[in-house]
Biotite code that builds the C-alpha atoms (Angstrom):
import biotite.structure as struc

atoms = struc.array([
    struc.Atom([-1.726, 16.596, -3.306], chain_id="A", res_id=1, res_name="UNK", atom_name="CA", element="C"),
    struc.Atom([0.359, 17.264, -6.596], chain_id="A", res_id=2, res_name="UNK", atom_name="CA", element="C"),
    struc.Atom([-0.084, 19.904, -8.917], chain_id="A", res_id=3, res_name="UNK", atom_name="CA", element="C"),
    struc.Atom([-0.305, 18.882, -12.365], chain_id="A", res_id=4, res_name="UNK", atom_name="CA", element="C"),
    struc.Atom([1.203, 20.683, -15.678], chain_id="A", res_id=5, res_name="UNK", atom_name="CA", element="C"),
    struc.Atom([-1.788, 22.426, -16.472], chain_id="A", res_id=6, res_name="UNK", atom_name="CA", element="C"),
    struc.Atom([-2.214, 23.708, -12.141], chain_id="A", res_id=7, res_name="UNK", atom_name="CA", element="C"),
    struc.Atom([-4.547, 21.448, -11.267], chain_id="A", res_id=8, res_name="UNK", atom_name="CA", element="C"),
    struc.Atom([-4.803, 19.782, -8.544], chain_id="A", res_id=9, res_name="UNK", atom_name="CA", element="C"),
    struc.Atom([-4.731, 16.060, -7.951], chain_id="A", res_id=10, res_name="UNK", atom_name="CA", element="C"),
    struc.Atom([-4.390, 13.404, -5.082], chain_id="A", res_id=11, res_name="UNK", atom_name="CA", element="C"),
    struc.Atom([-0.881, 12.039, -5.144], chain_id="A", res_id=12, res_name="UNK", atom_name="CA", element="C"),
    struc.Atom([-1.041, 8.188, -6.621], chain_id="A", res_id=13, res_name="UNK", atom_name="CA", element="C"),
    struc.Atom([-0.287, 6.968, -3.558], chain_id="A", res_id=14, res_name="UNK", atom_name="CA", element="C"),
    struc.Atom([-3.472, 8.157, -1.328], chain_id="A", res_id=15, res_name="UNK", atom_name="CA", element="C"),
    struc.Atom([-4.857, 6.229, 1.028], chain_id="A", res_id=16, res_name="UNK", atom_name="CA", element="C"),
    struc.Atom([-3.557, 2.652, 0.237], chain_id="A", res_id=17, res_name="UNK", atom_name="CA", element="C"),
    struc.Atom([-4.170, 1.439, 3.485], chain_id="A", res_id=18, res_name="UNK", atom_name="CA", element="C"),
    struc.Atom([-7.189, 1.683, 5.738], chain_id="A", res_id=19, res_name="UNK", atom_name="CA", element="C"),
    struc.Atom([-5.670, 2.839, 8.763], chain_id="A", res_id=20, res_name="UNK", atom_name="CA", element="C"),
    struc.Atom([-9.908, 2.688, 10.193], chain_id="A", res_id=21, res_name="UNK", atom_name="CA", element="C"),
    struc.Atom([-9.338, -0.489, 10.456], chain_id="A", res_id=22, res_name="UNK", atom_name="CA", element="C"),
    struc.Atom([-5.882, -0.263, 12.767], chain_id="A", res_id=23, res_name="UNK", atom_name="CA", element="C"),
    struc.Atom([-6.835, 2.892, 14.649], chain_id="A", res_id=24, res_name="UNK", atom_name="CA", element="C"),
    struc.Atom([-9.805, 4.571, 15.861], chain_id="A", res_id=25, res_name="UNK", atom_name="CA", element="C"),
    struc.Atom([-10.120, 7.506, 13.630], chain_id="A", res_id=26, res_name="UNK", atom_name="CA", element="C"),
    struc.Atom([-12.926, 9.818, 12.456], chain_id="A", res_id=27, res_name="UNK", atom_name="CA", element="C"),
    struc.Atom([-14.550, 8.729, 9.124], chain_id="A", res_id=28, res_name="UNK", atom_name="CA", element="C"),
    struc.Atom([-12.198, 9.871, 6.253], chain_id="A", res_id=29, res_name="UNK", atom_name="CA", element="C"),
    struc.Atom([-9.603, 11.030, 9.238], chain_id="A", res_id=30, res_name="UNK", atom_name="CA", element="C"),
    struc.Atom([-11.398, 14.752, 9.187], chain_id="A", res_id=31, res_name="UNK", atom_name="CA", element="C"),
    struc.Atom([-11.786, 15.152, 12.846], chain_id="A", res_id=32, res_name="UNK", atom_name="CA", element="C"),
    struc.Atom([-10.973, 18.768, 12.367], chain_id="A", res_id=33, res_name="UNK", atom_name="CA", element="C"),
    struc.Atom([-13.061, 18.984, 9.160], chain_id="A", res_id=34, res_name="UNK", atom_name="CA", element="C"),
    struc.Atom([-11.881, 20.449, 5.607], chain_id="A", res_id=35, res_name="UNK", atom_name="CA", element="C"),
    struc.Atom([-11.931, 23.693, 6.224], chain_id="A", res_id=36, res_name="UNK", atom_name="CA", element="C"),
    struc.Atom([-10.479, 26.286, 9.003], chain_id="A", res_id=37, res_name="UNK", atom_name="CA", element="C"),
    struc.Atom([-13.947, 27.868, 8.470], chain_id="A", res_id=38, res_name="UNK", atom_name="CA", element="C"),
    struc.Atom([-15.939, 24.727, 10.233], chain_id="A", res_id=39, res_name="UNK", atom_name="CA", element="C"),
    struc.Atom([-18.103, 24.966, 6.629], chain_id="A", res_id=40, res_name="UNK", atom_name="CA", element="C"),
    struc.Atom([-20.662, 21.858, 6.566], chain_id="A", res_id=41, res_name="UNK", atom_name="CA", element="C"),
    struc.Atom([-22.686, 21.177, 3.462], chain_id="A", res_id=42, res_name="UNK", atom_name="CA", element="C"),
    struc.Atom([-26.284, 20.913, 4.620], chain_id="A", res_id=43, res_name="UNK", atom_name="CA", element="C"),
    struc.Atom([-26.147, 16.874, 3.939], chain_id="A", res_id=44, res_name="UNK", atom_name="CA", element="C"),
    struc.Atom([-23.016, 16.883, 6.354], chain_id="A", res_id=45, res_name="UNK", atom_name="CA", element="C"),
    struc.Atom([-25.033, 18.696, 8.868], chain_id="A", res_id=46, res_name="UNK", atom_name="CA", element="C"),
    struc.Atom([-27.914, 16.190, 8.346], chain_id="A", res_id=47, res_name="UNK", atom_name="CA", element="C"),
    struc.Atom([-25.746, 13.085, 8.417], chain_id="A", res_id=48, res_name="UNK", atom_name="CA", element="C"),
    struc.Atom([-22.824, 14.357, 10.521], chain_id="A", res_id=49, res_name="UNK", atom_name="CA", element="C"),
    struc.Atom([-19.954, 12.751, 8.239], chain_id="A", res_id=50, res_name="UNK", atom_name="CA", element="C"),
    struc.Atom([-18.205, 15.128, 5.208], chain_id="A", res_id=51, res_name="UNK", atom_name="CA", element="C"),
    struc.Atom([-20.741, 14.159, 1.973], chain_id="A", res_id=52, res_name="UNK", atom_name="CA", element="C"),
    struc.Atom([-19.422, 14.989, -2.150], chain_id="A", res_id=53, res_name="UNK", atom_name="CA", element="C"),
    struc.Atom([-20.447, 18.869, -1.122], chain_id="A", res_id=54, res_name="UNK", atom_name="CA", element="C"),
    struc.Atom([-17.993, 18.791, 0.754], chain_id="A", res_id=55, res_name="UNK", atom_name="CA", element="C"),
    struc.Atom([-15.396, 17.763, -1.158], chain_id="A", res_id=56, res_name="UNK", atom_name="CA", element="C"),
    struc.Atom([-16.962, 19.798, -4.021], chain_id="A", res_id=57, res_name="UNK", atom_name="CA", element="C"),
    struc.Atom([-16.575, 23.252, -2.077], chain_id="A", res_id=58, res_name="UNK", atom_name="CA", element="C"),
    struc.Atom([-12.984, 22.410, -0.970], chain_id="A", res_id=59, res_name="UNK", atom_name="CA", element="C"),
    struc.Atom([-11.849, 21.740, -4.216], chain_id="A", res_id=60, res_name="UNK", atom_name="CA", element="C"),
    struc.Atom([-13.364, 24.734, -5.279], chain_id="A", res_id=61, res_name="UNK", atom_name="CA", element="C"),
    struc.Atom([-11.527, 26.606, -2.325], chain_id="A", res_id=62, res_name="UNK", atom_name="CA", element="C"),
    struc.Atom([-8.663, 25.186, -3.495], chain_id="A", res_id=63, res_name="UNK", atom_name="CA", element="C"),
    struc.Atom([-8.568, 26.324, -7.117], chain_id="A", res_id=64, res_name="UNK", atom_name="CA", element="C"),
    struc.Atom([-9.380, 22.864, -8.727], chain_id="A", res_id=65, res_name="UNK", atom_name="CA", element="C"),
    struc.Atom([-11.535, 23.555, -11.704], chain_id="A", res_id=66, res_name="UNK", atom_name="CA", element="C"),
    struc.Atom([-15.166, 22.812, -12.028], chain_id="A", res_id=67, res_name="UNK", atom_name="CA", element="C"),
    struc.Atom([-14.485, 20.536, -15.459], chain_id="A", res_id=68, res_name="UNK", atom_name="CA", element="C"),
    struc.Atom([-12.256, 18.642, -13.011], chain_id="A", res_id=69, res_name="UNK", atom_name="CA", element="C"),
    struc.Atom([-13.895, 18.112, -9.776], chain_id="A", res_id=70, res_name="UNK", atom_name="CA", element="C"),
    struc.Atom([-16.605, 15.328, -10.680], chain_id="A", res_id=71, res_name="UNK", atom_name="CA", element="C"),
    struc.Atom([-13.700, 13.692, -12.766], chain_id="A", res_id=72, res_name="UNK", atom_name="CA", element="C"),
    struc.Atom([-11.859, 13.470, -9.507], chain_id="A", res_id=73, res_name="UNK", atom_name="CA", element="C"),
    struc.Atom([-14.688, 12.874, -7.585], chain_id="A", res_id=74, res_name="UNK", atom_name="CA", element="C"),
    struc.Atom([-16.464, 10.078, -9.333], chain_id="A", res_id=75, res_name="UNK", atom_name="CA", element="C"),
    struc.Atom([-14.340, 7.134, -8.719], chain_id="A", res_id=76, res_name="UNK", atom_name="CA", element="C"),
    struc.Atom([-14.946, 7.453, -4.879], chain_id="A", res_id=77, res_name="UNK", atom_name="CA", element="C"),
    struc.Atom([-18.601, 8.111, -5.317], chain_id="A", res_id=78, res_name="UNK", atom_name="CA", element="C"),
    struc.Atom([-19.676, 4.904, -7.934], chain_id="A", res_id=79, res_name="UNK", atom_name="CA", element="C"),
    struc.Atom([-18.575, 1.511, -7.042], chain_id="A", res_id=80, res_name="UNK", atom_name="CA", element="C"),
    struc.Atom([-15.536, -0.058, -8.355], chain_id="A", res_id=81, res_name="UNK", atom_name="CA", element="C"),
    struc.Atom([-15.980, -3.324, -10.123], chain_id="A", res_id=82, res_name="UNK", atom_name="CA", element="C"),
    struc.Atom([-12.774, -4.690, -8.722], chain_id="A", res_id=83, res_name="UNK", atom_name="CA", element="C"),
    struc.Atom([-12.606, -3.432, -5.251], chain_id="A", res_id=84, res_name="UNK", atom_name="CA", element="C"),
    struc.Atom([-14.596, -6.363, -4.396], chain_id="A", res_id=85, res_name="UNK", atom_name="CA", element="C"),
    struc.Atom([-11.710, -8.963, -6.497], chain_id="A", res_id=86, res_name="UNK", atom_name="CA", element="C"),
    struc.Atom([-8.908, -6.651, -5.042], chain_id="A", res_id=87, res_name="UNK", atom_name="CA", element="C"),
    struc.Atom([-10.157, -7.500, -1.381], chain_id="A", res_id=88, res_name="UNK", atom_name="CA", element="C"),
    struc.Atom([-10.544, -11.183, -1.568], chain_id="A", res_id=89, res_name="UNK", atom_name="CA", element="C"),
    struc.Atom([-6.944, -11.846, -2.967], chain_id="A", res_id=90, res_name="UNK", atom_name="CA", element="C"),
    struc.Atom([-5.778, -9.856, -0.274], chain_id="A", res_id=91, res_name="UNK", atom_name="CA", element="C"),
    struc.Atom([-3.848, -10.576, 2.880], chain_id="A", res_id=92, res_name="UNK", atom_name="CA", element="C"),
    struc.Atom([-6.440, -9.559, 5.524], chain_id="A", res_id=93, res_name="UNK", atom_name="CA", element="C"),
    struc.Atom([-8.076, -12.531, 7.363], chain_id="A", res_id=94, res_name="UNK", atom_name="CA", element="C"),
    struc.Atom([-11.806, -12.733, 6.542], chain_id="A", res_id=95, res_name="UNK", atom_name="CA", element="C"),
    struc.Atom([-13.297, -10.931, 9.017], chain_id="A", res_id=96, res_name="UNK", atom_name="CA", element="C"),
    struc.Atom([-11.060, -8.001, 7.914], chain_id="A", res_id=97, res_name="UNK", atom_name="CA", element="C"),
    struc.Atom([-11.956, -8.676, 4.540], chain_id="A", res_id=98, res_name="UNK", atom_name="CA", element="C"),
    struc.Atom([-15.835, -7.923, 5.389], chain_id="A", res_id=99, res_name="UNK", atom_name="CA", element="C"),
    struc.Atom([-14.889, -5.016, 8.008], chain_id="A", res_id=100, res_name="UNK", atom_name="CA", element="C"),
    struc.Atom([-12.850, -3.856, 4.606], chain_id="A", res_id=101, res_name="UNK", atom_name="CA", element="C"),
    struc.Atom([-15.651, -3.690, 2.172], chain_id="A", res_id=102, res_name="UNK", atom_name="CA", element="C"),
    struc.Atom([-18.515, -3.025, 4.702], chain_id="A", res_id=103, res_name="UNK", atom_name="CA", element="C"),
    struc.Atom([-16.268, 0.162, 5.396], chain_id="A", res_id=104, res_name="UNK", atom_name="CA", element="C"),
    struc.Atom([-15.777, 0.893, 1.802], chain_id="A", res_id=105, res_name="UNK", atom_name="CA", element="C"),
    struc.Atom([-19.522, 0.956, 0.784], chain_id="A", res_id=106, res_name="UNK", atom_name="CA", element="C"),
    struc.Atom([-20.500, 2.450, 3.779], chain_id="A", res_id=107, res_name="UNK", atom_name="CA", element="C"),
    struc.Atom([-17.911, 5.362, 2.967], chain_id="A", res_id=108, res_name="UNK", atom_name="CA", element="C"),
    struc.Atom([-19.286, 5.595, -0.673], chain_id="A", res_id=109, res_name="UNK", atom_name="CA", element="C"),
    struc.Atom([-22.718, 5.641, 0.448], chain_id="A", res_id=110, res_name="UNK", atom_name="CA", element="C"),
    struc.Atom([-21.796, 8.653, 2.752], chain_id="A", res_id=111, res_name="UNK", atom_name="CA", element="C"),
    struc.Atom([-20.042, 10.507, 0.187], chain_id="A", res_id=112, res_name="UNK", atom_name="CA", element="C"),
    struc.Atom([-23.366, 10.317, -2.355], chain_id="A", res_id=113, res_name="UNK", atom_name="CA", element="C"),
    struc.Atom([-25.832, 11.398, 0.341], chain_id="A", res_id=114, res_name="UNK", atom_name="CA", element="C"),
    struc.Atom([-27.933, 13.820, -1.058], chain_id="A", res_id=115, res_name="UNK", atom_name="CA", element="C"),
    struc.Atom([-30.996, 14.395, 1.200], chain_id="A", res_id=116, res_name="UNK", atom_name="CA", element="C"),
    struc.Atom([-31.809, 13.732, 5.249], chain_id="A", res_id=117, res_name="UNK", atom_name="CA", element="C"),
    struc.Atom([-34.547, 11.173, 3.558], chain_id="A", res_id=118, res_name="UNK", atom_name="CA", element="C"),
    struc.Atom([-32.025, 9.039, 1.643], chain_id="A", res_id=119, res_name="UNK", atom_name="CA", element="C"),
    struc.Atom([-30.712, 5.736, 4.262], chain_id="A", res_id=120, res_name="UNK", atom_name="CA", element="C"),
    struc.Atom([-27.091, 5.319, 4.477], chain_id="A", res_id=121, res_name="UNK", atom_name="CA", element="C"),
])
């Protein structure tokens, strides 16, 4: 995290460049011990038992991120990126990565924007 001029709150550019999911076993989006010390779940998390953009919503709130800023910091992990896709299959990773890569991705996304128990993820 690095706080901007203006205090807020932002990931450091540097985040996550590598998928270590697919070199260790971790939990999905490494929270094994959850966001918060309180063991808060958003009711989606509690339906689909993986951290959902509530979530992520009430940390940043917790943390003092600003309300005009959270979906701006939120959205590019919740809509699809046009060149993820381009980005993955001029990569290194043998093909079979290359799937376990994007299948991971989507799935990910897909968790974040769960809204309801009825929606399929």
């Amino acid at each position: 995290m690095l706080e901007s001029p203006t205090g807020d709150y932002l990931l450091s550019p540097a985040y996550d460049l590598v998928n270590t999911r697919m070199h260790v076993n971790d939990s999905e989006f490494a929270l094994d011990r959850g966001l918060f010390a309180d063991k808060f779940q958003s009711e989606q998390s509690k339906w689909t038992g993986h951290p959902t953009k509530y979530d992520f919503i009430e940390f940043a709130k917790r943390i003092g991120i600003r309300n005009s800023r959270i979906n701006k910091l939120l959205a590019p992990f919740l809509e699809k990126q046009p060149l993820m896709e381009n980005l993955v299959a001029h990569s290194f990773l043998s093909a079979s990565n290359k799937r376990g890569y994007l299948y991971m991705y989507n799935t990910r996304r897909k968790l974040l924007n769960t809204t309801s128990k009825k929606q399929n993820y």
